[in-house]
MARDOSE-13368 format. One record per atom (N, C-alpha, C): residue in three letters; atom name; x, y, z. Coordinates in nm, 2 decimals. Layout:
// MARDOSE-13368
resn:name:u:v:w
ALA:CA:X:Y:Z .
...
END
This chain:
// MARDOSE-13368
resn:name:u:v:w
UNK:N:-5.85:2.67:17.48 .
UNK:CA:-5.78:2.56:17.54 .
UNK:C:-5.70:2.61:17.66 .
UNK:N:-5.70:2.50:17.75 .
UNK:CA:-5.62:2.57:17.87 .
UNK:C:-5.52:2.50:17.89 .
UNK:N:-5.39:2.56:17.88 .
UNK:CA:-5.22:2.49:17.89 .
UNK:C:-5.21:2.54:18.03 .
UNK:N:-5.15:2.36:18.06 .
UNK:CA:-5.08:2.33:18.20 .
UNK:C:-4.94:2.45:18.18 .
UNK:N:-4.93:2.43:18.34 .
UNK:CA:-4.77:2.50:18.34 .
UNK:C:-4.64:2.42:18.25 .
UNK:N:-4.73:2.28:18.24 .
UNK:CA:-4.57:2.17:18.19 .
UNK:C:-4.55:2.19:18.01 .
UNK:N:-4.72:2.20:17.95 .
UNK:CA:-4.73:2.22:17.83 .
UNK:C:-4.66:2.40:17.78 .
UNK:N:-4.68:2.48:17.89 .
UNK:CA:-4.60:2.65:17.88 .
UNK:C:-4.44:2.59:17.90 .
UNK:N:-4.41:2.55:17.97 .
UNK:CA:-4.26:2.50:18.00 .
UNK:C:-4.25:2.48:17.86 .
UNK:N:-4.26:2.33:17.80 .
UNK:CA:-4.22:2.31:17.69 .
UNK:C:-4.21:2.38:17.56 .
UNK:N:-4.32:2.45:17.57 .
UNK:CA:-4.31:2.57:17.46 .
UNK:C:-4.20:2.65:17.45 .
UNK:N:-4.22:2.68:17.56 .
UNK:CA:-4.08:2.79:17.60 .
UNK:C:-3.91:2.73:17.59 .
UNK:N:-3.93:2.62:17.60 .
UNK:CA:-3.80:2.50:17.58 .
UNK:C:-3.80:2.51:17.45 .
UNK:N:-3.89:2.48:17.37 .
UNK:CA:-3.89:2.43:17.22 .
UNK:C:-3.89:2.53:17.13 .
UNK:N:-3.92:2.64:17.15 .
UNK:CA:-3.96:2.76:17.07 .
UNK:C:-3.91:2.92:17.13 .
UNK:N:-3.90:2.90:17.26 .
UNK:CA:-3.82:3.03:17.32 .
UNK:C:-3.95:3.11:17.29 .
UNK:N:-4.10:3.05:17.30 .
UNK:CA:-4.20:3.17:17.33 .
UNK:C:-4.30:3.07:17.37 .
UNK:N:-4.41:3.18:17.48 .
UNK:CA:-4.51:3.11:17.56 .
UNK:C:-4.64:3.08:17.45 .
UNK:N:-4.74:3.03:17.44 .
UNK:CA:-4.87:3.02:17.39 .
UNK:C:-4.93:3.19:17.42 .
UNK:N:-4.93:3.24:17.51 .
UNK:CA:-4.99:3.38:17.43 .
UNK:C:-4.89:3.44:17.34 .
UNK:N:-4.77:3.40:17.34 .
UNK:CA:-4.68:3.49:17.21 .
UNK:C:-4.72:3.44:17.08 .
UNK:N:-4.73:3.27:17.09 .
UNK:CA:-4.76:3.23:16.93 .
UNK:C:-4.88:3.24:16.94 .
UNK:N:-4.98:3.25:16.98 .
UNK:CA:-5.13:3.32:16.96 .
UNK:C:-5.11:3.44:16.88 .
UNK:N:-5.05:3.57:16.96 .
UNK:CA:-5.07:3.70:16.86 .
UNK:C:-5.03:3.70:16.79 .
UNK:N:-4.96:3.64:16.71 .
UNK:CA:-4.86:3.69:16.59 .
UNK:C:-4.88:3.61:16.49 .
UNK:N:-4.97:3.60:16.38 .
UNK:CA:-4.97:3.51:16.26 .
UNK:C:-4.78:3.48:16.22 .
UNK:N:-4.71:3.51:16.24 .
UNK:CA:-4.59:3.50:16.19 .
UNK:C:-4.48:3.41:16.29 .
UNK:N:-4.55:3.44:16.44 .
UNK:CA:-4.48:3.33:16.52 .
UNK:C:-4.55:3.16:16.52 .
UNK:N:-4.66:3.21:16.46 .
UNK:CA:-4.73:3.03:16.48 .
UNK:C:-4.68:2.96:16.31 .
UNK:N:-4.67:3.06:16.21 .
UNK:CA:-4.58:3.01:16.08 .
UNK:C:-4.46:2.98:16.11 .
UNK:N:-4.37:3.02:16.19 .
UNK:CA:-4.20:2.95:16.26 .
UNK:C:-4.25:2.87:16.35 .
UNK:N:-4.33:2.83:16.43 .
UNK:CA:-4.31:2.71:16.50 .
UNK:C:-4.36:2.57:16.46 .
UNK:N:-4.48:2.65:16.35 .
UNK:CA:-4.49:2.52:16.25 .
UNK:C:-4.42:2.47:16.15 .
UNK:N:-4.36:2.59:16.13 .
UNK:CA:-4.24:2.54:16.02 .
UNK:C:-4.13:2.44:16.11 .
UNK:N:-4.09:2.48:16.20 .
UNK:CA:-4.01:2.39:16.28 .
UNK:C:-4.03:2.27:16.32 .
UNK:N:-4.19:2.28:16.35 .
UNK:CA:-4.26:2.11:16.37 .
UNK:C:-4.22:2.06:16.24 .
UNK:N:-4.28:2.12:16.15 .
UNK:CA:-4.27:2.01:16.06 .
UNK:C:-4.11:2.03:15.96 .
UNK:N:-4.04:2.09:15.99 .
UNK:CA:-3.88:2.00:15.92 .
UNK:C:-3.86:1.95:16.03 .
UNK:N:-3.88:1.93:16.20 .
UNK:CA:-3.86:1.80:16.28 .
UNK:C:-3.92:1.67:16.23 .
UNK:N:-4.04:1.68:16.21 .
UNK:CA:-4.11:1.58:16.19 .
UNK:C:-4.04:1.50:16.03 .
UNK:N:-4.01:1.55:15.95 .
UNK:CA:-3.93:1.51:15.83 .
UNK:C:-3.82:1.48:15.84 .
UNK:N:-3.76:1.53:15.94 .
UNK:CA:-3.62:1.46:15.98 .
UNK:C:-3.63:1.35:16.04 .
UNK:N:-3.72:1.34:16.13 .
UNK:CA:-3.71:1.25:16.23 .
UNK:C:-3.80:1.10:16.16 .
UNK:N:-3.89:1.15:16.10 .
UNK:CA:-3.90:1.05:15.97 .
UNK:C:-3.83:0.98:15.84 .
UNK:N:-3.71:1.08:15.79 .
UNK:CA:-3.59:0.98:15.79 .
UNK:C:-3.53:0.91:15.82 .
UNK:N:-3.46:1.00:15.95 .
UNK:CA:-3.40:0.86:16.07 .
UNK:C:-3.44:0.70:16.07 .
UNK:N:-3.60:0.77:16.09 .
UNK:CA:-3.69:0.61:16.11 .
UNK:C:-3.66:0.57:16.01 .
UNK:N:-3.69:0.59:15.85 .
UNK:CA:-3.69:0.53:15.74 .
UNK:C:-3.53:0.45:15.72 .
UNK:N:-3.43:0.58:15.73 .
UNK:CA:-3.30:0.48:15.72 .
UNK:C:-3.28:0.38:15.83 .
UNK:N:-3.29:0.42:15.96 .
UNK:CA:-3.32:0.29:16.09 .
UNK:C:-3.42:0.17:16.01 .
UNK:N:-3.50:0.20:15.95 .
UNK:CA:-3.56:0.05:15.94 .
UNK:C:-3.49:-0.03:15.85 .
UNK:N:-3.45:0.04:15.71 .
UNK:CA:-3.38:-0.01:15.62 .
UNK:C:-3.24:-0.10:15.66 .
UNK:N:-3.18:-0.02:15.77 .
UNK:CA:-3.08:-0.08:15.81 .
UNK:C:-3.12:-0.23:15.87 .
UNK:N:-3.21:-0.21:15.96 .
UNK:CA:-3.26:-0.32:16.05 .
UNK:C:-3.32:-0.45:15.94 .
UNK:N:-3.38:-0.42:15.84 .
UNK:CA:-3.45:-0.51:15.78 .
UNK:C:-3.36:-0.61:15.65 .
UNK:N:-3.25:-0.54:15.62 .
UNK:CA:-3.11:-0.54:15.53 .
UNK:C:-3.08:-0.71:15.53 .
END
């Protein structure tokens, strides 16, 4: 796959490493998906308690 400069930016924003860092390292692509996904679980409760509130 070929990353734009904007998709390398972001990585580097989000993770403090480029796409050939989490390439080499079976142990850097395990931390950044671990990080995706307790974002993704957080940000899926928000939503959950946000709706509950809204629908109340």
């Amino acid at each position: 796959m070929n990353y734009t400069p904007e998709m390398e930016k972001a990585m580097h924003q989000s993770h403090n490493m480029g796409y050939a860092e989490y390439g080499r390292k079976l142990e850097n692509q395990i931390a950044v998906e671990k990080r995706r996904q307790d974002e993704y679980e957080k940000c899926k409760n928000i939503t959950a308690e946000l709706d509950s509130h809204l629908h109340k």
